[in-house]
PyMOL commands that place a pseudoatom at each C-alpha (Angstrom):
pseudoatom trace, name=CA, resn=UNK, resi=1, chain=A, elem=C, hetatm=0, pos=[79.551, 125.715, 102.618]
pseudoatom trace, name=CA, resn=UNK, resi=2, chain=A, elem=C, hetatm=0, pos=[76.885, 127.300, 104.700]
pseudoatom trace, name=CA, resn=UNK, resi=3, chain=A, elem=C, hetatm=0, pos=[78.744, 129.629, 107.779]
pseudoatom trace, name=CA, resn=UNK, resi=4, chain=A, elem=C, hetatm=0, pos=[77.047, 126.534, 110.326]
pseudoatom trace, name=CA, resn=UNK, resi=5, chain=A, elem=C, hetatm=0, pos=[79.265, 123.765, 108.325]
pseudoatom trace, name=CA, resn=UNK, resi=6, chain=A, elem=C, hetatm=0, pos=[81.800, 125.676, 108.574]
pseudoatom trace, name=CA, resn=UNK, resi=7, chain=A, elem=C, hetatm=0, pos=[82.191, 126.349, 112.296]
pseudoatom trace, name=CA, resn=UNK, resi=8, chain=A, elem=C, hetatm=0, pos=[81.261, 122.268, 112.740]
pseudoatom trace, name=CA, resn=UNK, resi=9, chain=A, elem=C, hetatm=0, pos=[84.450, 121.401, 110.399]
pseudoatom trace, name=CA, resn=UNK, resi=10, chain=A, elem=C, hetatm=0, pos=[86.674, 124.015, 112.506]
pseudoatom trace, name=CA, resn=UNK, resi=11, chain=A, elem=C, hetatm=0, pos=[85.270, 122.675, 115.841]
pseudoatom trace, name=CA, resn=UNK, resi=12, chain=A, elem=C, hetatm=0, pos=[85.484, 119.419, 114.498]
pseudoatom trace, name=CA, resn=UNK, resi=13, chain=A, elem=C, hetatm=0, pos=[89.307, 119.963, 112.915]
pseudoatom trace, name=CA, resn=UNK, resi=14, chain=A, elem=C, hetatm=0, pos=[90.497, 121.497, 116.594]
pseudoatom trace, name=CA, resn=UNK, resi=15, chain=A, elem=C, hetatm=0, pos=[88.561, 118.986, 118.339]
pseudoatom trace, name=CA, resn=UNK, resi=16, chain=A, elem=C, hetatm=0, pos=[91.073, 115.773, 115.771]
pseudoatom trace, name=CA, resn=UNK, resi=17, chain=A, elem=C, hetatm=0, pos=[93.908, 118.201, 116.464]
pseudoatom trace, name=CA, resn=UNK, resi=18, chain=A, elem=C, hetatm=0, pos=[93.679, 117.938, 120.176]
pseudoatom trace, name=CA, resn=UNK, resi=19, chain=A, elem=C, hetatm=0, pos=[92.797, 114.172, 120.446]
pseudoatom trace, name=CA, resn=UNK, resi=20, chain=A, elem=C, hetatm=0, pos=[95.452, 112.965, 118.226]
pseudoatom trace, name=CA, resn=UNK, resi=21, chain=A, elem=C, hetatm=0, pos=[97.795, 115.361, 120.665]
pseudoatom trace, name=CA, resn=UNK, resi=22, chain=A, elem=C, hetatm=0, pos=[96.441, 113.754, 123.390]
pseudoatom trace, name=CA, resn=UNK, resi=23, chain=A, elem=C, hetatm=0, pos=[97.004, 110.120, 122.226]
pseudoatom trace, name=CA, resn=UNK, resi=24, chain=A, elem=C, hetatm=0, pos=[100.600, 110.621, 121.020]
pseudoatom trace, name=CA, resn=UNK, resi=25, chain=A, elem=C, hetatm=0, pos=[101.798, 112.808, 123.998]
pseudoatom trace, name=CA, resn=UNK, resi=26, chain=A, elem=C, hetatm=0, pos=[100.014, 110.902, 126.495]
pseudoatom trace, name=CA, resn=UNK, resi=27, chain=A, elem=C, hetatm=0, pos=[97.907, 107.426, 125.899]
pseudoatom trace, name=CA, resn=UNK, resi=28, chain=A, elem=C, hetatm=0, pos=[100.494, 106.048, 123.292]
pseudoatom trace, name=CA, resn=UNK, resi=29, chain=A, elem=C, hetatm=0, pos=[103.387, 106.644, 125.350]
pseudoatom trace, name=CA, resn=UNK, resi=30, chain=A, elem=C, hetatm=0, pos=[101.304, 105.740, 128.753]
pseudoatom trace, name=CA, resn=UNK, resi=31, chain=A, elem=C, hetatm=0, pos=[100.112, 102.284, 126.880]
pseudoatom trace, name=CA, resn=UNK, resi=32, chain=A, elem=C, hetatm=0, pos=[103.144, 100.884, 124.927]
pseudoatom trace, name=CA, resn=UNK, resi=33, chain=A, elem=C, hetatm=0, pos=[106.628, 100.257, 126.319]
pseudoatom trace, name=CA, resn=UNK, resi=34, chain=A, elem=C, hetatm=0, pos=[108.444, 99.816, 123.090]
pseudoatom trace, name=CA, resn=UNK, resi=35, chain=A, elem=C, hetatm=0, pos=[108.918, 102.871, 120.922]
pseudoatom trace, name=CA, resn=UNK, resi=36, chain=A, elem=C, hetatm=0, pos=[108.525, 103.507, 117.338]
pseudoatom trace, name=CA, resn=UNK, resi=37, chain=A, elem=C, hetatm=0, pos=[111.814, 101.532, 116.097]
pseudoatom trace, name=CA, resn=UNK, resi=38, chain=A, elem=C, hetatm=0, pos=[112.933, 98.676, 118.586]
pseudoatom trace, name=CA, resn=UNK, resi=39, chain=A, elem=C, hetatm=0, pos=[115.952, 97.089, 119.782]
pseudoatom trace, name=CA, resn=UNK, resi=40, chain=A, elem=C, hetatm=0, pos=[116.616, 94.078, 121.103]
pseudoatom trace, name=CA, resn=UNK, resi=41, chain=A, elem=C, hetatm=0, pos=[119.551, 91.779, 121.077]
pseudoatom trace, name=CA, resn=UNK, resi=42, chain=A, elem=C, hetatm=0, pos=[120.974, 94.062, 118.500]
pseudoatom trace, name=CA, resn=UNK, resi=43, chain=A, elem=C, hetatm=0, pos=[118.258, 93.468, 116.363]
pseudoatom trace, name=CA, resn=UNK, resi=44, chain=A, elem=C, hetatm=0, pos=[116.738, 96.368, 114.776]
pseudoatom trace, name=CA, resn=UNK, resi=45, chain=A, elem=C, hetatm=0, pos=[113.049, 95.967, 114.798]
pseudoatom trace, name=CA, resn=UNK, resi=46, chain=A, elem=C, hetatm=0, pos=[109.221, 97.767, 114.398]
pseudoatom trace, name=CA, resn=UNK, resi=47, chain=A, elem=C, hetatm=0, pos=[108.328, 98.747, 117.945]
pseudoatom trace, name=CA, resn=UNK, resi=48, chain=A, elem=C, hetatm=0, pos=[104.844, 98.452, 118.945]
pseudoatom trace, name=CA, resn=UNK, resi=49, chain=A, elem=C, hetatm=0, pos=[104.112, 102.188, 119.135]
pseudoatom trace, name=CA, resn=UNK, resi=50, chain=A, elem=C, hetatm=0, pos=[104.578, 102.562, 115.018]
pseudoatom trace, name=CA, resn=UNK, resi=51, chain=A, elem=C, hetatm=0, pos=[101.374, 101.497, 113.839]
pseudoatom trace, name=CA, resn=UNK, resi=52, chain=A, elem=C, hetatm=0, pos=[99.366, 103.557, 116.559]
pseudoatom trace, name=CA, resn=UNK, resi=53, chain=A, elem=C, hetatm=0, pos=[101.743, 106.536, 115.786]
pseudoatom trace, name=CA, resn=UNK, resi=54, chain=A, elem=C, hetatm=0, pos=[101.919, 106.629, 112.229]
pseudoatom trace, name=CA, resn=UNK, resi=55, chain=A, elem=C, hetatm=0, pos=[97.704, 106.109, 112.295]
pseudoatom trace, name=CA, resn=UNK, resi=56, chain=A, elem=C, hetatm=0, pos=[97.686, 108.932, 115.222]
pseudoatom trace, name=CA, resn=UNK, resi=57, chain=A, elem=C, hetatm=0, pos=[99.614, 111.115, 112.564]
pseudoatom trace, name=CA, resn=UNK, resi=58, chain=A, elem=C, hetatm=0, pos=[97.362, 110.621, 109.658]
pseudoatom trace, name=CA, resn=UNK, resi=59, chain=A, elem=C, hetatm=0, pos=[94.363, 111.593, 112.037]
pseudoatom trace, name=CA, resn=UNK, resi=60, chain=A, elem=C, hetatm=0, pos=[96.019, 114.082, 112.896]
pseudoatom trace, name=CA, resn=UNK, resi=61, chain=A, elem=C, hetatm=0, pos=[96.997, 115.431, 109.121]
pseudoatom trace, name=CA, resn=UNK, resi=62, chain=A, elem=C, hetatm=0, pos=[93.440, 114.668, 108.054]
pseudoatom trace, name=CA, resn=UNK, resi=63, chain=A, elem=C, hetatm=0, pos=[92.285, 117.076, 110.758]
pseudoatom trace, name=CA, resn=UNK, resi=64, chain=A, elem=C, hetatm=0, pos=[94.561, 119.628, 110.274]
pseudoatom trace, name=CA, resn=UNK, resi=65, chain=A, elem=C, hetatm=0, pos=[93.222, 119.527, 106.768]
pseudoatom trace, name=CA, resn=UNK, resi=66, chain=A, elem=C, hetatm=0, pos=[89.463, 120.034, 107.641]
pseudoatom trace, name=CA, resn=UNK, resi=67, chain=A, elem=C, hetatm=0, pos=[90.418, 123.098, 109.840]
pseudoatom trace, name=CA, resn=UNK, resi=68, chain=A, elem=C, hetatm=0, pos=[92.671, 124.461, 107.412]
pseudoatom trace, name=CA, resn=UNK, resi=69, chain=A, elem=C, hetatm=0, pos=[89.900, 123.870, 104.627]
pseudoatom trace, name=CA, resn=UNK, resi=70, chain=A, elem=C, hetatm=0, pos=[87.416, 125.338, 107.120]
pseudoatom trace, name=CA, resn=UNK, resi=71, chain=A, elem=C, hetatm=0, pos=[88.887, 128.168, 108.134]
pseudoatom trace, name=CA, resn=UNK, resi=72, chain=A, elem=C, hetatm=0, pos=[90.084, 129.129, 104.761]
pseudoatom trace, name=CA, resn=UNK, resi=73, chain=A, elem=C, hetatm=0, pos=[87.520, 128.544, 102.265]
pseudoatom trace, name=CA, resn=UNK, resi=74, chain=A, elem=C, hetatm=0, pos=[84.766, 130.962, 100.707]
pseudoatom trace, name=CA, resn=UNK, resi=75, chain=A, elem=C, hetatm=0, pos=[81.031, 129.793, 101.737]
pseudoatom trace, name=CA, resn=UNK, resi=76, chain=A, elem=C, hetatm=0, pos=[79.416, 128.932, 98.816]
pseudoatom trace, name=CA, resn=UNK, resi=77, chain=A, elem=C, hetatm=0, pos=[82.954, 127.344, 96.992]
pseudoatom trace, name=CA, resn=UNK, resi=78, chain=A, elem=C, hetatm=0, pos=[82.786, 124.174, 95.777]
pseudoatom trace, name=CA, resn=UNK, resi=79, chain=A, elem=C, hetatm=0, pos=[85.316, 121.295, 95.364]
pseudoatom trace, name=CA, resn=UNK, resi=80, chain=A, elem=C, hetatm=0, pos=[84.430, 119.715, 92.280]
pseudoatom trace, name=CA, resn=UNK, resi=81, chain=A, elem=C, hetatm=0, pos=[87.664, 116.824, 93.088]
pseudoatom trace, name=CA, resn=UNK, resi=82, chain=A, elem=C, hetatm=0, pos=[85.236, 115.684, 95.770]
pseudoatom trace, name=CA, resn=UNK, resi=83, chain=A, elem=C, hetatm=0, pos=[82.221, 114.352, 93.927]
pseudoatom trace, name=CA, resn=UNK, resi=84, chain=A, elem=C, hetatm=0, pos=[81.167, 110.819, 93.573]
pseudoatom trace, name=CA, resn=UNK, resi=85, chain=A, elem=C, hetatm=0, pos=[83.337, 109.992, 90.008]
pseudoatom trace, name=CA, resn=UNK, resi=86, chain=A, elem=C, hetatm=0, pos=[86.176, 111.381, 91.381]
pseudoatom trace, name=CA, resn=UNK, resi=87, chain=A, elem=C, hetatm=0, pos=[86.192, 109.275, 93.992]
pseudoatom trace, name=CA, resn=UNK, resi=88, chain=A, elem=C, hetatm=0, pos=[84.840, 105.935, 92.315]
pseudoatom trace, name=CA, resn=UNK, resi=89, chain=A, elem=C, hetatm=0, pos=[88.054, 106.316, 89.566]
pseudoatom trace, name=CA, resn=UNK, resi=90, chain=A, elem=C, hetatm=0, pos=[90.462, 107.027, 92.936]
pseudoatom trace, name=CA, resn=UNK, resi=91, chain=A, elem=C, hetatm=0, pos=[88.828, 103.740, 94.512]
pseudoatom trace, name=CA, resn=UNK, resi=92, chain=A, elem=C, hetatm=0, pos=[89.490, 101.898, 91.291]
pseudoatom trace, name=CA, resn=UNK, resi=93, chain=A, elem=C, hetatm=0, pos=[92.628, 103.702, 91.258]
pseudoatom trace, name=CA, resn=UNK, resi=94, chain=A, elem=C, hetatm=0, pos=[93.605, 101.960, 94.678]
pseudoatom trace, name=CA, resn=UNK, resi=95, chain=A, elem=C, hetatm=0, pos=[91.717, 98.599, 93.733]
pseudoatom trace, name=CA, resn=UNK, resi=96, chain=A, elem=C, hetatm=0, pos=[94.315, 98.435, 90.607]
pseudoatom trace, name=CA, resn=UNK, resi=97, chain=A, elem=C, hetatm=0, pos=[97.302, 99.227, 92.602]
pseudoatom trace, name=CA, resn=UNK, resi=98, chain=A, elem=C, hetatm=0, pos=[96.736, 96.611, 95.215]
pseudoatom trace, name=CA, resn=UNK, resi=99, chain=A, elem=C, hetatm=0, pos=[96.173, 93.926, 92.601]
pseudoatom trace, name=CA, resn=UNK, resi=100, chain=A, elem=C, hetatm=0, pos=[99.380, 94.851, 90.835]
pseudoatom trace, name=CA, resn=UNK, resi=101, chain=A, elem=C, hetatm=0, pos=[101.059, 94.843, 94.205]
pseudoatom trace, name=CA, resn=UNK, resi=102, chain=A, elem=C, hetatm=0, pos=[100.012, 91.282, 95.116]
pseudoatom trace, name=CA, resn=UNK, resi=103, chain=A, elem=C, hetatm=0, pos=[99.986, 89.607, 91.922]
pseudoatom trace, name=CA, resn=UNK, resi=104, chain=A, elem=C, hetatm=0, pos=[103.396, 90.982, 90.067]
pseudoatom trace, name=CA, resn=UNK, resi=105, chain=A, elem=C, hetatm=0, pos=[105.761, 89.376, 92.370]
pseudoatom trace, name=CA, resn=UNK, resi=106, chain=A, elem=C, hetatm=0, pos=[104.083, 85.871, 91.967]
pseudoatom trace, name=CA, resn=UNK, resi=107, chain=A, elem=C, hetatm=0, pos=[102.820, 86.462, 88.111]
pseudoatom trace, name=CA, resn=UNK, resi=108, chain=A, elem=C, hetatm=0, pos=[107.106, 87.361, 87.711]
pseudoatom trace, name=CA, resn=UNK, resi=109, chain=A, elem=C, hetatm=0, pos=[108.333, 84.791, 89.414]
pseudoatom trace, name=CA, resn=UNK, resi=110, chain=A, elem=C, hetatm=0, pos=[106.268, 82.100, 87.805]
pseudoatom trace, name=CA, resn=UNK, resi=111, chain=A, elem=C, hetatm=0, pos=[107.325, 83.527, 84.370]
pseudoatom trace, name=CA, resn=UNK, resi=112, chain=A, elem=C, hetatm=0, pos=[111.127, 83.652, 84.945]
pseudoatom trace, name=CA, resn=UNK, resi=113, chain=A, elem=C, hetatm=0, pos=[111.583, 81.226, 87.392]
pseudoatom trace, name=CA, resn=UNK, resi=114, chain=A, elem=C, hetatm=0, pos=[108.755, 78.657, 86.008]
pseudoatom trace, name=CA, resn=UNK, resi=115, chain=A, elem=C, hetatm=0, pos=[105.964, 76.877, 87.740]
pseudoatom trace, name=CA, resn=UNK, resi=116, chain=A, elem=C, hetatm=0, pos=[108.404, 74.251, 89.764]
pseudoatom trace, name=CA, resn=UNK, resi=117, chain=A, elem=C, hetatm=0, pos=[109.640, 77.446, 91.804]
pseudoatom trace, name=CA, resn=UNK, resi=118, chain=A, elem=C, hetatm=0, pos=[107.114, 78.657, 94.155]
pseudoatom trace, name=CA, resn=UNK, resi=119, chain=A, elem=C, hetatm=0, pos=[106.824, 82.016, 95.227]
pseudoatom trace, name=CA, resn=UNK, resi=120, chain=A, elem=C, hetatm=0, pos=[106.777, 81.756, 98.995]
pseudoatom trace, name=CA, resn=UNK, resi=121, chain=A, elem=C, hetatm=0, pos=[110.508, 80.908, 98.822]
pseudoatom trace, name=CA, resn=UNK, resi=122, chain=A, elem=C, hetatm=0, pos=[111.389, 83.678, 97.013]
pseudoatom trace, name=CA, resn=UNK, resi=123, chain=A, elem=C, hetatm=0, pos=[109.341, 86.328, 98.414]
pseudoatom trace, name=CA, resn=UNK, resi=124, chain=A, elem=C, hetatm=0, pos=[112.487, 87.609, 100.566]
pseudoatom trace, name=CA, resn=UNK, resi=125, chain=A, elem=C, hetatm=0, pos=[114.860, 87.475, 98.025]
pseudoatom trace, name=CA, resn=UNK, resi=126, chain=A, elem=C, hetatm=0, pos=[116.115, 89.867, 95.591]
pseudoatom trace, name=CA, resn=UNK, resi=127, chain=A, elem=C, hetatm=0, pos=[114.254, 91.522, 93.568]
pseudoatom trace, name=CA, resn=UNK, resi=128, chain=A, elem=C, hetatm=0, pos=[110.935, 89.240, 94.100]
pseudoatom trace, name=CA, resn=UNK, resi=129, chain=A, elem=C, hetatm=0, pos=[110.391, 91.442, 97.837]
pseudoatom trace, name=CA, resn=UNK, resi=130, chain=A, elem=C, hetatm=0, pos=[110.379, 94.617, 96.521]
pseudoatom trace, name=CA, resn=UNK, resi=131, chain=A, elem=C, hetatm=0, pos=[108.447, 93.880, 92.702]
pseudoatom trace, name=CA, resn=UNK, resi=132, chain=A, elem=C, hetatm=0, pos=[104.985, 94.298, 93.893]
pseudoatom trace, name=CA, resn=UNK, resi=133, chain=A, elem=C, hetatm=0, pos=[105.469, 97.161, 96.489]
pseudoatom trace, name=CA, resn=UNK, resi=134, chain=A, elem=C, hetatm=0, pos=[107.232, 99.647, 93.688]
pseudoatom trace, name=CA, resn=UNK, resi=135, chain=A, elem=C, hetatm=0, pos=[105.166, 98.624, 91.038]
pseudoatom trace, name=CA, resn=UNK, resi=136, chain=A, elem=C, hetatm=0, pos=[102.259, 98.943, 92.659]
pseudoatom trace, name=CA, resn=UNK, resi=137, chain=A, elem=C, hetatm=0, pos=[103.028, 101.761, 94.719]
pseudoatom trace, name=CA, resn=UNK, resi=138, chain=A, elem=C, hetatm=0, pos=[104.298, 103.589, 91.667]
pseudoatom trace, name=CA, resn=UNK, resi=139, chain=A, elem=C, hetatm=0, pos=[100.920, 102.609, 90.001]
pseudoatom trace, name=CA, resn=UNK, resi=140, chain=A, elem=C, hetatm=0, pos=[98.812, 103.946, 92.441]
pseudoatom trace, name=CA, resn=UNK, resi=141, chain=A, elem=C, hetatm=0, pos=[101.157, 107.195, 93.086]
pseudoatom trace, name=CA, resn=UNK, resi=142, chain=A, elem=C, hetatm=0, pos=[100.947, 108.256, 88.891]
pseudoatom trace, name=CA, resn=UNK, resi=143, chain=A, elem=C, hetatm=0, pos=[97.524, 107.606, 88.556]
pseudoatom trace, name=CA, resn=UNK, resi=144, chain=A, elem=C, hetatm=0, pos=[96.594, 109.644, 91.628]
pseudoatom trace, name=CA, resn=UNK, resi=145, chain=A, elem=C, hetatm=0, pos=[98.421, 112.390, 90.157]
pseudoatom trace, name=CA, resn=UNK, resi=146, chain=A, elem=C, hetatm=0, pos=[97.024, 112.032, 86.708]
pseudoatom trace, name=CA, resn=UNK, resi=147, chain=A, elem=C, hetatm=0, pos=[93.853, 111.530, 87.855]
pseudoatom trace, name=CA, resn=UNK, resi=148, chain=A, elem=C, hetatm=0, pos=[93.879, 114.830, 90.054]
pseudoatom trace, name=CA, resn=UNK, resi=149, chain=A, elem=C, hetatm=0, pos=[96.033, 116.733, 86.848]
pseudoatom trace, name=CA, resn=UNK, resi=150, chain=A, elem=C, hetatm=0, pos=[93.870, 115.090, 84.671]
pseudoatom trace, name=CA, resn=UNK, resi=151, chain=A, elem=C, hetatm=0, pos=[96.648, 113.884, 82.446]
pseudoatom trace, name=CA, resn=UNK, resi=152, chain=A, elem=C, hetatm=0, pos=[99.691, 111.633, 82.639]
pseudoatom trace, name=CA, resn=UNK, resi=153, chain=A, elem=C, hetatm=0, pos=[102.832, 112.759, 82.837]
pseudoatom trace, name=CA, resn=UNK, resi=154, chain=A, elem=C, hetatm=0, pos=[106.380, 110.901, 82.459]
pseudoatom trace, name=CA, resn=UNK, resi=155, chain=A, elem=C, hetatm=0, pos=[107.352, 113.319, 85.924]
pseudoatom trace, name=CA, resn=UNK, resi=156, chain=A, elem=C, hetatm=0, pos=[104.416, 111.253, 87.670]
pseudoatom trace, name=CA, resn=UNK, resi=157, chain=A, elem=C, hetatm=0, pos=[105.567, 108.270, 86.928]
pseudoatom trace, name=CA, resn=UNK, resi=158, chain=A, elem=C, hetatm=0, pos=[109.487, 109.190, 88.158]
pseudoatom trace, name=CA, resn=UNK, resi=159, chain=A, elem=C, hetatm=0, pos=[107.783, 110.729, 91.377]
pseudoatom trace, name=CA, resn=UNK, resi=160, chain=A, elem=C, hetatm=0, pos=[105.599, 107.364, 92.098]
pseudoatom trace, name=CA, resn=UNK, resi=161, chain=A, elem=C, hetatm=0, pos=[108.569, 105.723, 91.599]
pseudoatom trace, name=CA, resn=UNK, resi=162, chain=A, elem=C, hetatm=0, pos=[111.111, 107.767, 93.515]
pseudoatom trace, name=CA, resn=UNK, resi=163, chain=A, elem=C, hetatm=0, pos=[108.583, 107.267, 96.506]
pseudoatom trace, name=CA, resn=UNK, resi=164, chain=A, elem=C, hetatm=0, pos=[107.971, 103.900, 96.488]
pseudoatom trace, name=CA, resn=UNK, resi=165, chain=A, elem=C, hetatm=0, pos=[111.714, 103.345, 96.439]
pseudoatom trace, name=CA, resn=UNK, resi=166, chain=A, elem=C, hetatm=0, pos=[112.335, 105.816, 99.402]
pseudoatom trace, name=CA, resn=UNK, resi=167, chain=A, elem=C, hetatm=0, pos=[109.272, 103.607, 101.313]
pseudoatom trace, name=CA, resn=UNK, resi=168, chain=A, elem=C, hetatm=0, pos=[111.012, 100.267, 100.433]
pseudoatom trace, name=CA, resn=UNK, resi=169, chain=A, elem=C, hetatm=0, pos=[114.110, 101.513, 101.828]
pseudoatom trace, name=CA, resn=UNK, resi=170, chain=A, elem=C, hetatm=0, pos=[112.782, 102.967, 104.991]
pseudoatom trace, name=CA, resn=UNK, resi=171, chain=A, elem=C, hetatm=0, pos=[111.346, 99.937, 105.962]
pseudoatom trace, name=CA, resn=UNK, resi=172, chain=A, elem=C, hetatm=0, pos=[112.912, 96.914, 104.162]
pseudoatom trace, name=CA, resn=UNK, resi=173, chain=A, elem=C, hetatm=0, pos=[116.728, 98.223, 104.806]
pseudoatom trace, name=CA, resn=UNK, resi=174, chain=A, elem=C, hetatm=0, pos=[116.732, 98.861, 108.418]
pseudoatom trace, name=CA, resn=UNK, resi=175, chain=A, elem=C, hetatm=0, pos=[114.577, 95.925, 109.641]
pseudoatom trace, name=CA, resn=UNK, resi=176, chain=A, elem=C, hetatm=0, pos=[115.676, 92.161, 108.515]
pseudoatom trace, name=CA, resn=UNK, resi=177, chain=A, elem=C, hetatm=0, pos=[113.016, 90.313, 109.309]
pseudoatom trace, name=CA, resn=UNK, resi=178, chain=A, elem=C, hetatm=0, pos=[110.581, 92.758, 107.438]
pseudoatom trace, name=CA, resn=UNK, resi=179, chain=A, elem=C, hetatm=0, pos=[108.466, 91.652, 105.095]
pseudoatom trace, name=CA, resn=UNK, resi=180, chain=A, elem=C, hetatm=0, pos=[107.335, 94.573, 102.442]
pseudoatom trace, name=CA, resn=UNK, resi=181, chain=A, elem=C, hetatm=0, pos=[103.274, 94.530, 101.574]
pseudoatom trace, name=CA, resn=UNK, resi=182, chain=A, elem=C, hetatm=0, pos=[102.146, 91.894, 100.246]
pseudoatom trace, name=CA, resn=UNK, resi=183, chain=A, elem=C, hetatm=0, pos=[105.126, 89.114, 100.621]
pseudoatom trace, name=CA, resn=UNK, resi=184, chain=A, elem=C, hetatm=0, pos=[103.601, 88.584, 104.133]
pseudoatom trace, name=CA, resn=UNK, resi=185, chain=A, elem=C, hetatm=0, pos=[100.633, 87.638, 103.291]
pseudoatom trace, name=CA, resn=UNK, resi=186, chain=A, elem=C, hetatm=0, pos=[102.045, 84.507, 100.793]
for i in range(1, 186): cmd.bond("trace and resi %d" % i, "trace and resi %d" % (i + 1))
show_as sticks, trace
zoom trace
């Protein structure tokens, strides 16, 4: 990293920091009436600022990781992690995970259940909503962390897990009418 890149990643780090400020602290809350978690009629619901606020937040991560990366790295060091095979396998990483997510539910269903049975009546049932989102999302967790480690390890699989449990519950317990990734789109 020549010392040029490296002030245009820190300007352009401060630069995400600020906007993503900006739109949570001011546009979001300016824009949207309903917050993060709604409710209405005592039902417990996604407001419309979650999607624009979790997104804002990621921005806002990323950023803070290009500044941080800027303002803390050697010139000349090199991040082998970021070159092009690295991030084919992670795409095929993520390609894999979201075919496992929206074909185990069905592919399950069909064997235990049988063909007569479709899956869009089942998809907010017991255990059929939550098969694809933690086996996929455990997928794509482990590999991500064996891909990075270079090598798989039972404690990546039990992490990938343990998340995608803690997602499903975060979002399929407290709202009803929530449909996990992908049963919505059946």
């Amino acid at each position: 990293m020549t010392v040029t890149t490296r002030w245009k990643d820190l300007g352009l780090g401060i630069f995400g920091i600020a906007a993503a400020g900006v739109i949570l602290f001011v546009w979001i809350p300016a824009d949207i009436s309903t917050g993060v978690i709604d409710t209405w009629r005592r039902v417990t619901r996604i407001g419309d600022a979650m999607l624009p606020v979790f997104a804002t937040i990621g921005i806002l991560l990323s950023c803070m990781g290009i500044a941080a990366n800027a303002a803390l790295r050697r010139p000349g060091a090199d991040w082998a992690l970021l070159h092009a095979p690295m991030l084919l396998m992670a795409g095929a990483v993520l390609m894999v995970s979201l075919a496992l997510m929206m074909l185990t539910g069905p592919v399950l269903a069909w064997v235990v259940m049988g063909p007569d049975q479709p899956y869009r009546i089942l998809r907010d049932d017991m255990p059929w909503k939550y098969t694809g989102f933690l086996i996929g999302g455990t997928f794509l967790i482990a590999a991500l962390q064996a891909l990075v480690m270079r090598r798989l390890r039972w404690r990546s699989v039990g992490v990938g897990l343990l998340a995608s449990v803690l997602i499903a519950m975060f979002y399929g317990l407290p709202f009803e009418d929530l449909l996990l990734p992908p049963n919505g789109d059946f």
